[in-house]
N, C-alpha and C positions, 0 to 999 in steps of 0.2 A: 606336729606330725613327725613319727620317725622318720628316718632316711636308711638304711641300709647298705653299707657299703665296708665290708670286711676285707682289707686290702694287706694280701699275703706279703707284695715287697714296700713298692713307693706310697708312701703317707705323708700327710700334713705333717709338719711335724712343730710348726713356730705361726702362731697369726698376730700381727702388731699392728693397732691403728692410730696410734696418740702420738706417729713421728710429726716430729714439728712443734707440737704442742706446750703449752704452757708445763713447766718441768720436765717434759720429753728427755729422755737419754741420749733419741737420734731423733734424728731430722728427718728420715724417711718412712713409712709404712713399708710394712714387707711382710712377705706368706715364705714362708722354709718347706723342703721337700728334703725326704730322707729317705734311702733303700736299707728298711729291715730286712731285707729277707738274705739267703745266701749265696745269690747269683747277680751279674750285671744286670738292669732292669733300665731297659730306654724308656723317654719322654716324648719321641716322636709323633708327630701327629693329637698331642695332647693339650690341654689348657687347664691354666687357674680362673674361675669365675667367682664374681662377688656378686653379693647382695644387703642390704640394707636388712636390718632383724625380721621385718614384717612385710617388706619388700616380694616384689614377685618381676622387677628389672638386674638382667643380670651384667654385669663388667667382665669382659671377658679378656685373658692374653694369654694369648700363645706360645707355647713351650716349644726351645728348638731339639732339631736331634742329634742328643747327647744321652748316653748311656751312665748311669749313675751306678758305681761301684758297691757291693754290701759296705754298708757302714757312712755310705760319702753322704752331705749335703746339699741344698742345692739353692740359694737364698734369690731370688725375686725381690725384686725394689717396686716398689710403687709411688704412691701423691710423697712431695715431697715440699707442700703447700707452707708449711709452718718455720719457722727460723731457729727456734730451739735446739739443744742437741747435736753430736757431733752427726757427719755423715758416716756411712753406715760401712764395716767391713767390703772389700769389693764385691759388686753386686755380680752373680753369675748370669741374670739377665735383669735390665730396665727394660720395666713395660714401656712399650712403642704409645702407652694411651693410658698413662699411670693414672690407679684409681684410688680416691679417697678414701681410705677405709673408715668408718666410725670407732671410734676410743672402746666403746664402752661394749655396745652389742654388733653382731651380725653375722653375717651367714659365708662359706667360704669353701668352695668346690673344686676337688680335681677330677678334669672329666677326660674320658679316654677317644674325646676329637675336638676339632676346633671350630664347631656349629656354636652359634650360640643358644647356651640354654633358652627353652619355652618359658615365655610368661606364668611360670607359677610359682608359689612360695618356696612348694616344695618338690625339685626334680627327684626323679625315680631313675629314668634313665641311662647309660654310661657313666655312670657316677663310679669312678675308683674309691674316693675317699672324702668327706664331708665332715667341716666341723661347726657346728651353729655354738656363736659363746653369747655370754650373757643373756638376755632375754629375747631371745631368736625364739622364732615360730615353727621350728626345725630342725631336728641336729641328729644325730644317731642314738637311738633308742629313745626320740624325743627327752634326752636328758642332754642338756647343757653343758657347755663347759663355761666356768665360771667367767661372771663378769668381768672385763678390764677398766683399766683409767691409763693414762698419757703414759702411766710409770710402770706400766706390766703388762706383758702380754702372755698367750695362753702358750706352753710349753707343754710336751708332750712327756707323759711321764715315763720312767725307767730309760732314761738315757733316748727318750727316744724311740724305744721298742715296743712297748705297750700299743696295742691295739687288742680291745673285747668290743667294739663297735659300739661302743658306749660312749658320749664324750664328755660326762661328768666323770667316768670311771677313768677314761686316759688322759683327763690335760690338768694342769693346775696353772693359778696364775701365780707368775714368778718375771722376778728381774729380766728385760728384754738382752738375749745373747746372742744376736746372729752370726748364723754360720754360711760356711759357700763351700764350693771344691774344695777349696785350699785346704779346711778345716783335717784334723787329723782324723783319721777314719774310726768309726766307733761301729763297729760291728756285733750285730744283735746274739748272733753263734761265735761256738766255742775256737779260739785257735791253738791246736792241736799242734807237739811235735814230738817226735821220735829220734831217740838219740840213732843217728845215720849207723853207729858202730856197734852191735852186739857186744857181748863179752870176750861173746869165741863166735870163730869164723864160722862158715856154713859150712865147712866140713867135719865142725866137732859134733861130737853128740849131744854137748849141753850150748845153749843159748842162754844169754839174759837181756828183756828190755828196758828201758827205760824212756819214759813220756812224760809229758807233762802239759797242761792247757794255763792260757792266761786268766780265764776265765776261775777265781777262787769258787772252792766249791762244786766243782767239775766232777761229774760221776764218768769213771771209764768201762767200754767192752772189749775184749780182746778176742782176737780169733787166729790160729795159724794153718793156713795151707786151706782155708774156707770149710774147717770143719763144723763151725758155728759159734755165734759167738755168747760170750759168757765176762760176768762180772770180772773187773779185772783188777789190779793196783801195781804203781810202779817202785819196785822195779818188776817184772812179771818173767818167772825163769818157764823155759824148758827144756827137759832132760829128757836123753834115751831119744835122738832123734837119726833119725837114717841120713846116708851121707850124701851129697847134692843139697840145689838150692829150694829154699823155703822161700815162705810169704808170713809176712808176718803184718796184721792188721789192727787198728786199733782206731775207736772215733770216744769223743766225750760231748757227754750228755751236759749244760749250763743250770742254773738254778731257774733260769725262763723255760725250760724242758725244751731247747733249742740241741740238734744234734750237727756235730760240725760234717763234714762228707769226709769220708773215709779216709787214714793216713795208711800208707804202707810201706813196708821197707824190707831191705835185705833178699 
């Protein structure tokens, strides 16, 4: 059955169950959490729940309240059952009640309280974000994300940004990379900057700006004094301006049609 759960910031972003295991990489099982979006996004009052693929008992742990940054991680340790493997980057939270996750299939929920899921396969409910892998009886858009083993776990595609609530569409199985806070921030929008210094001051008649995003590929729109805005390229001149201070605005557009919030300057 599908599940529906389109989540504009915090997503799954990492599911691992083969820690410990026979060729295991690490030693531990863990669920990753990631804010795509472009604003700080808390975890308070929320949880990670698990289920077995065909399963309808759910494992439940509690997330503290911590506000995750665009771009941050946020790695979760779970069963740490098996001897294989190194131990795991530091973990930003150990389940108080670490669960077993299975290798291969199952089912993996972040729910917006700390109830525990009803007895059914498949919750509908508070559901932020849900990924069913391998031969799960549920996942988003009742499409899977692909099978694992000891040596892969399901990764979320495009750095992580990807979300169409699909989870054969967003995950693929790849080498297990956990990340935590620490990790360096990989932010799904554009970072935008403007050279602080015009050409000429705001008392000349001509201006010129210069910008630029980290983001390759980056479409820009310019606007001065919120006349409206329009395609733009750097460097972006204007002449014939009246004397006093201006605004001069500029935001870019990423190859994810991700728009960063407005830069301004001068």
């Amino acid at each position: 059955r599908p599940v529906a759960a389109l989540s504009p910031d915090i997503v799954i972003s990492q599911v691992y169950g083969g820690g410990g295991n026979a060729s295991a990489p690490y030693k531990a099982d863990y669920v990753e959490l990631f804010n795509r979006g472009s604003s700080p996004a808390s975890l308070n009052g929320w949880s990670v729940q698990y289920a077995a693929s065909t399963g309808d008992v759910w494992s439940k742990t509690d997330l503290p309240n911590i506000a995750l940054q665009p771009g941050q991680y946020f790695l979760i340790q779970q069963s740490t059952n098996g001897t294989n493997g190194v131990i795991l980057p530091t973990p930003d939270l150990v389940a108080s009640t670490p669960v077993s996750m299975a290798a291969g299939a199952g089912k993996v929920a972040l729910v917006s309280n700390q109830a525990g899921l009803p007895l059914v396969m498949c919750p509908s409910a508070d559901i932020i974000d849900f990924v069913g892998y391998g031969a799960a009886n549920c996942s988003e858009a009742n499409s899977d994300a692909p099978a694992l083993d000891n040596t892969t776990a399901a990764l979320r595609n495009d750095e992580s940004c990807a979300e169409t609530d699909n989870n054969t569409a967003d995950f693929a199985a790849a080498a297990p990379i956990p990340r935590n806070t620490a990790t360096a921030l990989n932010s799904c929008f554009p970072d935008t900057s403007i050279d602080s210094n015009p050409t000429d001051p705001s008392s000349s008649a001509d201006a010129s700006f210069t910008f630029s995003s980290t983001d390759v590929g980056s479409t820009f729109e310019c606007q001065l004094d919120g006349t409206g805005w329009v395609g733009c390229t750097s460097p972006q001149p204007y002449t014939g301006l009246a004397d006093g201070s201006h605004t001069f605005e500029v935001k870019a557009t990423n190859t994810r049609g991700n728009t960063d919030p407005t830069q301004a300057s001068w």
